[in-house]
C-alpha positions as CSV (number, residue, x, y, z in Angstrom):
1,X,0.0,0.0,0.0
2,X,1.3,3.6,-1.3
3,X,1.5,6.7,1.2
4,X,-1.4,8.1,-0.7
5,X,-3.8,5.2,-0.2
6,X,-2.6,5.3,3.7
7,X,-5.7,4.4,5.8
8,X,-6.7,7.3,8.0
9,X,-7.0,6.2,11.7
10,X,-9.5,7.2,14.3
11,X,-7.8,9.2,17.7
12,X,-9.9,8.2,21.0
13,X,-9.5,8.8,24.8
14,X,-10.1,6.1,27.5
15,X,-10.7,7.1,31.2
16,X,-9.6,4.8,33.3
17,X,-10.6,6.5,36.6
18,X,-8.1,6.6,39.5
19,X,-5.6,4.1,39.0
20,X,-3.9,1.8,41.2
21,X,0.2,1.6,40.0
22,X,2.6,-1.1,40.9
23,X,4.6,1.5,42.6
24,X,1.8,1.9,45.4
25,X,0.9,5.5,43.8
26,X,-2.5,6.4,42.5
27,X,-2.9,7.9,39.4
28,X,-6.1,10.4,39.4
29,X,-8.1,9.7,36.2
30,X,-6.0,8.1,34.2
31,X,-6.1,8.3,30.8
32,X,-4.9,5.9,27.4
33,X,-5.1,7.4,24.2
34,X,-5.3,5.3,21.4
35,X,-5.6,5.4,17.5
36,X,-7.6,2.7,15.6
37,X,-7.5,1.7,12.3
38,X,-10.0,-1.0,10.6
39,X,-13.1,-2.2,12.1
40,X,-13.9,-5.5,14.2
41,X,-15.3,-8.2,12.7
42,X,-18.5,-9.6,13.4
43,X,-16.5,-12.5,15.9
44,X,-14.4,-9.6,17.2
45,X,-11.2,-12.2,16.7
46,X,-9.4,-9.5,14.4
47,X,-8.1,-7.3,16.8
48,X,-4.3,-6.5,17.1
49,X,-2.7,-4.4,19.6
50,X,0.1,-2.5,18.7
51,X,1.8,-0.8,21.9
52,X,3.5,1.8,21.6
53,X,7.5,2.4,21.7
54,X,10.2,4.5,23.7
55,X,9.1,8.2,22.6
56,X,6.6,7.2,20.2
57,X,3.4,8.9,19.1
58,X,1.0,7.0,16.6
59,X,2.3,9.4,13.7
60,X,5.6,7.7,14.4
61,X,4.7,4.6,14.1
62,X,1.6,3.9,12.4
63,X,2.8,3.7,8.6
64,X,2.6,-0.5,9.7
65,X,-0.8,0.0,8.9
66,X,-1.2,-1.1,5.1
67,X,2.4,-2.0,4.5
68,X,2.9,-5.1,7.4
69,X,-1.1,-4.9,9.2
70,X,-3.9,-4.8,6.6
71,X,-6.2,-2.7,8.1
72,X,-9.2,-4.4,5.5
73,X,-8.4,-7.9,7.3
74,X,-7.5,-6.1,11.4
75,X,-8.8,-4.2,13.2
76,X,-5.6,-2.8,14.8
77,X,-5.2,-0.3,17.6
78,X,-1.8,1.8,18.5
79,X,-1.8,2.4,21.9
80,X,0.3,5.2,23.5
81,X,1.7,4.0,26.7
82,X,1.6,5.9,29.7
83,X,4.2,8.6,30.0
84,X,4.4,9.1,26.3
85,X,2.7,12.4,26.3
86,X,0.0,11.4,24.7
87,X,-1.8,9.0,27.3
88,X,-1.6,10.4,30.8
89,X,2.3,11.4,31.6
90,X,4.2,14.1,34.1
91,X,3.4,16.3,31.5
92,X,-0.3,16.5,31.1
93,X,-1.5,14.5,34.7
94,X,-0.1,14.5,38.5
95,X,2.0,11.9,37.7
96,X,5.6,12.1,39.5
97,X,8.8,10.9,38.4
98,X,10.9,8.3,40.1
99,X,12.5,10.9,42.4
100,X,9.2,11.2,44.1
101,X,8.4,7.6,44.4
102,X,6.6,7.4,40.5
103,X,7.3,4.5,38.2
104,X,5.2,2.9,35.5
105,X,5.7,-0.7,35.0
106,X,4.7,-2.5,32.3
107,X,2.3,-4.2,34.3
108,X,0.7,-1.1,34.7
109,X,0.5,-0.1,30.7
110,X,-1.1,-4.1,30.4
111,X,-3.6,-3.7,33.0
112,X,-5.0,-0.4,31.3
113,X,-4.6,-2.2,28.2
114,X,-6.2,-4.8,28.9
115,X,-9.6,-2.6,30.6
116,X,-9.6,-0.6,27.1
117,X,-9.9,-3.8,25.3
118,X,-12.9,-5.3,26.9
119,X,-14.7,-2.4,27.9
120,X,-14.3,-0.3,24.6
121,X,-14.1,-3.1,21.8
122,X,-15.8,-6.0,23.8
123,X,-12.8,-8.4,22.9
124,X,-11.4,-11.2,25.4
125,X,-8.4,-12.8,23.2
126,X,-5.9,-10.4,20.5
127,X,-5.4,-11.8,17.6
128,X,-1.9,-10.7,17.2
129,X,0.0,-8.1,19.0
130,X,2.8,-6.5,17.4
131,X,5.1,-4.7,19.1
132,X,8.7,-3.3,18.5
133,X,11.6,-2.0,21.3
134,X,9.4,-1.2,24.3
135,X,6.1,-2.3,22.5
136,X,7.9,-5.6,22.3
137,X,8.6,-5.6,26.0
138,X,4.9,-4.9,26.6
139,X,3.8,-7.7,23.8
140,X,6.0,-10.5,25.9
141,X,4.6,-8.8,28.9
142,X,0.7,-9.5,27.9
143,X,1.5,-12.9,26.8
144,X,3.5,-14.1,29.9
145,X,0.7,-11.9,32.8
146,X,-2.7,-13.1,30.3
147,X,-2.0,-15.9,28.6
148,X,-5.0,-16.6,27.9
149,X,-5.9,-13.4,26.1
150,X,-3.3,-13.6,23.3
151,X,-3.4,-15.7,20.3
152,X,-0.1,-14.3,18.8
153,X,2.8,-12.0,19.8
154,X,5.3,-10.4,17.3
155,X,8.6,-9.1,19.1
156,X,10.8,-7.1,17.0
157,X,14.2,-5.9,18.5
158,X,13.0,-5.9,22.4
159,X,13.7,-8.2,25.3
160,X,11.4,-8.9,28.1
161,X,14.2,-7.9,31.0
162,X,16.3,-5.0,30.9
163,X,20.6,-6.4,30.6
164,X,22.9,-4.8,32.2
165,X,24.2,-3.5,29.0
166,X,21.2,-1.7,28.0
167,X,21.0,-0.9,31.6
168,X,24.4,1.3,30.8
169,X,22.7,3.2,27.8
170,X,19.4,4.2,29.6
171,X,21.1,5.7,32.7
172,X,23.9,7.3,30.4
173,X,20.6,9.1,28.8
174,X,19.0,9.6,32.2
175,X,22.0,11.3,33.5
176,X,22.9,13.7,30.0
177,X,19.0,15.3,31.4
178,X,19.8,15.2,35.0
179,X,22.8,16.8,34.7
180,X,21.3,20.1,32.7
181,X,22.1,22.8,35.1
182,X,17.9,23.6,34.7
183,X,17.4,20.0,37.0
184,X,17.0,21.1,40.9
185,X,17.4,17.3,41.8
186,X,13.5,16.7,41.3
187,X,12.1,18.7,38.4
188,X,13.6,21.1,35.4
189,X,13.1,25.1,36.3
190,X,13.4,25.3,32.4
191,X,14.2,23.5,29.0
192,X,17.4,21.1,29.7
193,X,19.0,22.5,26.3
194,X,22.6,20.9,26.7
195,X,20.7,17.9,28.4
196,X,18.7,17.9,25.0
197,X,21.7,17.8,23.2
198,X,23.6,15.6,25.1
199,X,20.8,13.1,25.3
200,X,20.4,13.3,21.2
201,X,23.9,12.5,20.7
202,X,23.6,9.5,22.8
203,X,20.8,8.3,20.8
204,X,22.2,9.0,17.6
205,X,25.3,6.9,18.4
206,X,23.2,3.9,19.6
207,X,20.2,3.4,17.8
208,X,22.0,3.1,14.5
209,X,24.6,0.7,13.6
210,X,28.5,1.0,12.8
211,X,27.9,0.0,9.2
212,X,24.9,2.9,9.0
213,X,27.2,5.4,9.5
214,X,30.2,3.8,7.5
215,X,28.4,3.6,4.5
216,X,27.0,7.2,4.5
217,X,23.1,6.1,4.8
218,X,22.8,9.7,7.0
219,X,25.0,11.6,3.9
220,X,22.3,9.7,1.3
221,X,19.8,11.4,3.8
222,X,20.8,15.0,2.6
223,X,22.9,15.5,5.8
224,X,26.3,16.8,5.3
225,X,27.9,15.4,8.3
226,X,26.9,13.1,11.2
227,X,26.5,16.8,13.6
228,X,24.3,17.6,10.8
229,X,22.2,14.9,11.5
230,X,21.8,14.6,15.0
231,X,20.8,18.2,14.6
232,X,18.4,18.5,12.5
233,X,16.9,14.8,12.6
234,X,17.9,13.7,16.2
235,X,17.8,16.3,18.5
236,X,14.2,17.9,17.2
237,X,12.5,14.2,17.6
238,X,13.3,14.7,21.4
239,X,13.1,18.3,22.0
240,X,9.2,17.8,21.1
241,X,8.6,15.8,24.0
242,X,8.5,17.7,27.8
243,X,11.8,16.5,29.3
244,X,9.9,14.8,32.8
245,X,8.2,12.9,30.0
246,X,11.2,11.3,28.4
247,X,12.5,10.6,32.0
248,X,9.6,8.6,32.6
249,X,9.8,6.5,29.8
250,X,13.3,5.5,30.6
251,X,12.5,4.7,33.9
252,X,9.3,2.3,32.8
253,X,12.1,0.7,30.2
254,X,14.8,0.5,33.4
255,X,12.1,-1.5,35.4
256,X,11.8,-3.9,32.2
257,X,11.4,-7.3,34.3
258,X,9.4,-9.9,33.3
259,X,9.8,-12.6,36.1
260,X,9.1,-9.3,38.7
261,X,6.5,-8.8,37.0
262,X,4.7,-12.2,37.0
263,X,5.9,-12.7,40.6
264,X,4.4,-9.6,41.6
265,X,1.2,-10.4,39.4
266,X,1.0,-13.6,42.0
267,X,0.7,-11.6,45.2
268,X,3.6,-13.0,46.8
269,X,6.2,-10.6,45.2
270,X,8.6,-12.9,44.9
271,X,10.3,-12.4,41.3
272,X,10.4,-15.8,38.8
273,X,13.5,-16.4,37.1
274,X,13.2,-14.9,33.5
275,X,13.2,-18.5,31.9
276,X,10.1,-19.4,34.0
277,X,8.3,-16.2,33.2
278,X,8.9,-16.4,29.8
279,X,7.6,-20.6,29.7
280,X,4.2,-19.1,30.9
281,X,3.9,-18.2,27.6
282,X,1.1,-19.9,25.6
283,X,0.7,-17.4,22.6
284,X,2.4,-18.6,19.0
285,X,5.2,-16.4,18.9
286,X,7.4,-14.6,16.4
287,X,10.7,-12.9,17.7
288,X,12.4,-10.9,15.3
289,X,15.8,-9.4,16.0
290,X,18.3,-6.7,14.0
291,X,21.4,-8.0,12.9
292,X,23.4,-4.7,14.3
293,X,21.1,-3.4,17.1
294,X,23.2,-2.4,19.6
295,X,20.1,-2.3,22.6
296,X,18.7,-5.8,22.0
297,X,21.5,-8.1,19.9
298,X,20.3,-11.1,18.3
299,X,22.1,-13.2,21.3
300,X,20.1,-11.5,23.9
301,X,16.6,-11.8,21.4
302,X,17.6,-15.3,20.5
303,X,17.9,-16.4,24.3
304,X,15.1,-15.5,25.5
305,X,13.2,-16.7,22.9
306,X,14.3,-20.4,23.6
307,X,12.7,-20.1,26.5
308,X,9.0,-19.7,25.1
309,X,7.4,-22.9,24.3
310,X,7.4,-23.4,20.4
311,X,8.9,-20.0,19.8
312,X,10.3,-18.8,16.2
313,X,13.5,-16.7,16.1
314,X,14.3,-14.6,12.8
315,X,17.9,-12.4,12.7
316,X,17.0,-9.4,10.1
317,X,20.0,-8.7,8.5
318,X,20.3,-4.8,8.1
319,X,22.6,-2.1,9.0
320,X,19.5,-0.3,10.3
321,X,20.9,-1.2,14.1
322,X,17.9,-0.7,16.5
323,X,15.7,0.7,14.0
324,X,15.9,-2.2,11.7
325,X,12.5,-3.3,13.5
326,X,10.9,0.4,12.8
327,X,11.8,0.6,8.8
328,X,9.5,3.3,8.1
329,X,11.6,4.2,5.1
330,X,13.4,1.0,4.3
331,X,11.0,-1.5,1.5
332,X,13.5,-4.5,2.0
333,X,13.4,-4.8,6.0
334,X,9.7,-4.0,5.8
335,X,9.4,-6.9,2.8
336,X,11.4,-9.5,5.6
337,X,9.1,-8.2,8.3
338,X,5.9,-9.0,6.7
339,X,6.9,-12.3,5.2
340,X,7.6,-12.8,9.3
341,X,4.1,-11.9,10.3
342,X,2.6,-13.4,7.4
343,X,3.8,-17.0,8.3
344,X,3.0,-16.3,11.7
345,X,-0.5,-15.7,11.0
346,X,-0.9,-18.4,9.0
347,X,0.1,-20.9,12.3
């Protein structure tokens, strides 16, 4: 499907009412927005959930719609997760940061999912849902706390725990806003601009690959240098976003734990190894990882996905890096990708 013939999706707002949150906060009318695409079919069994990713607004990420998820066979639905800005966040709802005691899990965003999905649409078991970076962490999340309520899960280029490697890149960004001289220790008295900067160059480096940058794909861009770049591409993708916002997504993404999850999911708190967690998982499942992303290497993917009961494991070759799983502009990786879901759907 052509840009022009793009399907035009349909924004909504859930209230959730005061929320309960893992971290023993409540969240005062909580709120999900969503953006839906399709319609449900008469057995409402076509449903796929798309979460959203680190940063993401549906405009980022919803060009899936038509190339990879038909929207004439799904009905699919982009959820923004909660401190994206767009559902409720530091920036638009009393929600704290984690200096004041505020952290949304992922248990958190599947919980409100999962209310949006029986009380707005009426459905009781996704389809499919289809989720890359910290949609994929939310996908293996929904599949391992409701088993019984997914059919499918795609995972591209996420992992369902945090490594300690990946742990090194999110506090490395974490620390580029903290230390902005416009951070008091618990909120910013103005715009972080050097934490901004700092926190774009970070990014730049890491979400693209060795090769991407070797090869010139940024020069073929119509940037005349990597600065270039990261200045007019990188560093206006984050500025957008209100700073306690992006602090709050890397802190959900930090708390990436699957086996804490489940074990607090149980009552008794006490965390299951990640292999165990990950076993729970009933859903036919797809895990798709980028040859040269530097956050979730094939290794890491590949483990992990040994570990889910009649699991399929696919290495994308691409010098994309991270964004491999998120080709917006890249017809070959989205070509592989589809394939991917394609046999998937067909188990």
């Amino acid at each position: 499907m052509n840009a022009a013939a793009s399907p035009t999706g349909r924004d909504q707002t859930f209230t959730l009412g005061d929320l309960p949150l893992a971290c023993g906060r409540l969240l005062p009318q909580a709120q999900l927005a969503y953006r839906v695409f399709g319609e449900l079919n008469a057995a409402r069994s076509n449903l796929v959930l798309y979460p959203s990713s680190y940063g993401a607004c549906p405009e980022d990420i919803d060009w899936v719609v038509g190339p990879i998820l038909d929207p004439a066979r799904f009905c699919v639905l982009l959820v923004s997760q909660f401190g994206n800005g767009r559902s409720s966040s530091p920036s638009n709802s009393p929600m704290g940061l984690a200096e004041e005691g505020w952290v949304i899990s992922h248990g958190d965003n599947v919980a409100a999912q999962q209310r949006l999905i029986r009380e707005v649409f009426g459905v009781e078991r996704l389809a499919l849902i289809y989720g890359w970076s910290m949609g994929a962490q939310q996908a293996y999340h929904w599949a391992a706390l409701e088993p019984g309520a997914v059919e499918r899960i795609c995972c591209l280029c996420g992992t369902a725990r945090t490594t300690p490697h990946n742990r090194l890149f999110l506090l490395s960004l974490r620390q580029a806003l903290t230390a902005d001289p416009a951070w008091d220790g618990r909120r910013f008295s103005a715009t972080p601009e050097q934490g901004l900067r700092t926190f774009a160059l970070i990014y730049a480096s890491w979400a693209a690959s060795q090769p991407y940058y070797r090869q010139g794909r940024h020069a073929a861009l119509g940037y005349c240098s990597v600065d270039d770049y990261v200045e007019r591409s990188w560093l206006p993708a984050y500025r957008r976003h209100d700073p306690r916002d992006l602090l709050a997504m890397l802190d959900t993404w930090l708390a990436n734990d699957l086996g804490a999850a489940v074990g607090s999911a149980r009552g008794d708190g006490t965390p299951l190894e990640l292999a165990a967690a990950l076993g729970r998982i009933t859903a036919r499942t797809m895990v798709i990882a980028g040859s040269h992303d530097l956050y979730f290497p094939p290794d890491d993917c590949a483990a992990e996905a040994a570990c889910i009961p009649g699991a399929r494991f696919e290495r994308l070759e691409s010098v994309l890096g991270h964004r491999a799983g998120n080709p917006r502009d890249a017809p070959s990786e989205q070509a592989r990708i589809r394939s991917a879901v394609e046999s998937l759907l067909m188990d």
